[in-house]
C-alpha positions as CSV (number, residue, x, y, z in Angstrom):
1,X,142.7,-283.1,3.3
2,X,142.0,-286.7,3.0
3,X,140.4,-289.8,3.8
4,X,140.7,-293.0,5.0
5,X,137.4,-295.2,4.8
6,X,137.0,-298.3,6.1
7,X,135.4,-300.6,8.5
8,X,138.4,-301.1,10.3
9,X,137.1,-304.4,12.2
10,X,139.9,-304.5,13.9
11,X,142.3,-302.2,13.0
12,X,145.6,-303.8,11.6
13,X,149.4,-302.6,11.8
14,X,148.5,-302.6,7.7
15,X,145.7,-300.0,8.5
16,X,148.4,-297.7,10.9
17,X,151.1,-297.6,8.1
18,X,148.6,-296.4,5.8
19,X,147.7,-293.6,7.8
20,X,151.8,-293.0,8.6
21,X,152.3,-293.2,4.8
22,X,149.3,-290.6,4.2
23,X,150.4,-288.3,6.6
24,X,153.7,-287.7,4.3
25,X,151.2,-286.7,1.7
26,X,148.2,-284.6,2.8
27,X,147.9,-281.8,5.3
28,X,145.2,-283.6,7.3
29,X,143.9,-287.5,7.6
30,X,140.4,-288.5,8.5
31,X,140.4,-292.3,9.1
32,X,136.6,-292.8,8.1
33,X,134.7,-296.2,9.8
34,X,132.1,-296.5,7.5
35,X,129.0,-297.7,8.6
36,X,128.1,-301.0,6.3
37,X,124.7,-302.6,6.7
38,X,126.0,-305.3,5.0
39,X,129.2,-305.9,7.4
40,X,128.6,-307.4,10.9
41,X,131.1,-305.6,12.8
42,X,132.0,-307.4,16.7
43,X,131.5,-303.2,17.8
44,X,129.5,-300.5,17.0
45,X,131.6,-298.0,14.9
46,X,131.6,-295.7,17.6
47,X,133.1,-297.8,19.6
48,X,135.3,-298.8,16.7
49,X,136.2,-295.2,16.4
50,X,137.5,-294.7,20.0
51,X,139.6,-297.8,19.3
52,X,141.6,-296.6,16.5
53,X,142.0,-293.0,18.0
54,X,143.6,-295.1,21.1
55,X,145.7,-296.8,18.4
56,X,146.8,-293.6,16.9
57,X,150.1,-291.8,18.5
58,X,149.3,-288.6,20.8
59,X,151.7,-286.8,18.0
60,X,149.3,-287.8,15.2
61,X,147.7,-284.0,15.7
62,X,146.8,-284.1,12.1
63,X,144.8,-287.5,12.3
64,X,141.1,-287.0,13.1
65,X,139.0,-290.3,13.5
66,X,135.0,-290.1,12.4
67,X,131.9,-292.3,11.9
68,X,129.6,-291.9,9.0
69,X,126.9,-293.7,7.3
70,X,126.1,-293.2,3.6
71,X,128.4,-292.4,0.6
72,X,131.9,-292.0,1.2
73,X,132.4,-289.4,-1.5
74,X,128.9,-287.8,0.1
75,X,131.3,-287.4,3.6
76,X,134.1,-285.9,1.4
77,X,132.3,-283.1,0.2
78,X,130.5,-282.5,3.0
79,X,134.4,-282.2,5.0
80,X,135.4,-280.6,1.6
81,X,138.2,-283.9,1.7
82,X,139.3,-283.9,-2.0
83,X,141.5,-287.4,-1.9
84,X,140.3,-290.5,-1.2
85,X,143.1,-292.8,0.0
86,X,142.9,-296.8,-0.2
87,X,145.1,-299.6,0.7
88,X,145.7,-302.1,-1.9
89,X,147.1,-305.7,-1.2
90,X,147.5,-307.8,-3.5
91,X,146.9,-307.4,-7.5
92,X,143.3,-309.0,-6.8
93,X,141.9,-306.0,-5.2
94,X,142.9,-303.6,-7.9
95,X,139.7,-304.3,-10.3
96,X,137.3,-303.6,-7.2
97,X,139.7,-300.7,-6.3
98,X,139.6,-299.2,-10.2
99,X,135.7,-299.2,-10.1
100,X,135.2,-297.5,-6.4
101,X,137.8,-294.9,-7.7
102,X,136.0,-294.5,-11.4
103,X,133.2,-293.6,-9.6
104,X,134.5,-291.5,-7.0
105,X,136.1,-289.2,-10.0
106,X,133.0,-289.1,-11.3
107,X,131.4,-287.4,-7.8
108,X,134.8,-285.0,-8.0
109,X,136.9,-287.1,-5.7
110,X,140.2,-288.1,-6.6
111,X,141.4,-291.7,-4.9
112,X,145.0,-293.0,-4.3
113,X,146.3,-296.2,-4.3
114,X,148.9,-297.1,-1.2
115,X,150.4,-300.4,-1.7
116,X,150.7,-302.4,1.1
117,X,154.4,-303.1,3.3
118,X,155.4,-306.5,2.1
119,X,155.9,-307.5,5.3
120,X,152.0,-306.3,6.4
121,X,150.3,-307.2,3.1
122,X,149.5,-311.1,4.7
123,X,147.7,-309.4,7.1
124,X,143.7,-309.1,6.4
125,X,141.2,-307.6,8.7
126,X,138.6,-310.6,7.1
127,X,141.8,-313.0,8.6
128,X,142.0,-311.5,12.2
129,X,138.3,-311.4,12.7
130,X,138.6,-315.7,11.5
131,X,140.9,-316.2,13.8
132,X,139.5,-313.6,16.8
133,X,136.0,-315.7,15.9
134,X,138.2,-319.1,16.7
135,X,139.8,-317.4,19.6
136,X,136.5,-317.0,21.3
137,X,135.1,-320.4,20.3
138,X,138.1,-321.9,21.9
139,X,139.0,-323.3,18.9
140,X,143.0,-324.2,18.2
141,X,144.1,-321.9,15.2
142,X,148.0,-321.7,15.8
143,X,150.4,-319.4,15.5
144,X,148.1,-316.2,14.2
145,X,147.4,-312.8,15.1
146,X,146.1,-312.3,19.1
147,X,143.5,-309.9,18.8
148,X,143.2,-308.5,22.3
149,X,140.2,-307.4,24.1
150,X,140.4,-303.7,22.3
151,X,139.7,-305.6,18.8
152,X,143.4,-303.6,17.2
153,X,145.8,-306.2,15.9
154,X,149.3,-305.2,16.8
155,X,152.4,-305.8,14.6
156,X,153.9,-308.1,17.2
157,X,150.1,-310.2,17.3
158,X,149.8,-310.5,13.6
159,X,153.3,-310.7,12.2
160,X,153.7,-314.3,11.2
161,X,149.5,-314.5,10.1
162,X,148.8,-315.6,6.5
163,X,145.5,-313.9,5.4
């Protein structure tokens, strides 16, 4: 079993094809919103959560969505999750991603790294929530992702986006 963590605010077509790519490799998927005091989310993760199960294909048995505050490695042995799985960009987020997985091995928790689609990687959940923010504002941001009233970005919303 893995897991997924993230805040997930929205949800991108980047976040879905990680979970599709995970599937191939583990048994089970938890997609984790982690609760960040330090993140103002535009829902409550709960509500989050219910969002990215609707996102998630009825066939996607092996797909559980879950809230949790605290330590993501503290949720992984606790669920007795031995993988953590992470989304990597671009070459930037590597160093941050090395040191979250250092110490993650160091709690007993493995972590792997799934590159991102070239043709998803432009897509940032820090760009749709700028241009969701302008959206709302009434603001004119262009051609960009159309973050509907659910707060998940679809492929067709976010396609020509550069995060």
């Amino acid at each position: 079993m893995a897991v997924y963590p993230g805040t997930f605010d929205p949800f991108t077509p980047g976040h879905r094809d990680l979970v599709a790519r995970a599937r191939a490799m583990f048994e089970r998927i938890i997609v984790l919103l982690a609760v960040n005091a330090d993140k103002r989310p535009a829902a409550e993760a709960t509500v989050r959560a219910a969002l990215v199960r609707d996102a998630m294909p009825a066939a996607w048995g092996d797909v559980e969505v879950d809230t949790w505050t605290g330590l993501t490695t503290a949720y992984c042995l606790r669920r007795g999750a031995t993988v953590i799985v992470r989304g990597v960009r671009t070459a930037a987020d590597l160093g941050y991603e090395y040191q979250l997985a250092a110490m993650n091995e160091q709690l007993g928790i493995q972590t792997v790294w799934l590159p991102s689609r070239p043709d998803l990687v432009a897509t940032s959940s820090t760009a749709a929530r700028a241009y969701r923010s302008a959206q709302s504002a009434g603001g004119s941001t262009g051609p960009g992702p159309c973050i509907g009233s659910f707060g998940v970005a679809t492929p067709d919303d976010v396609g020509p986006f550069i995060a």
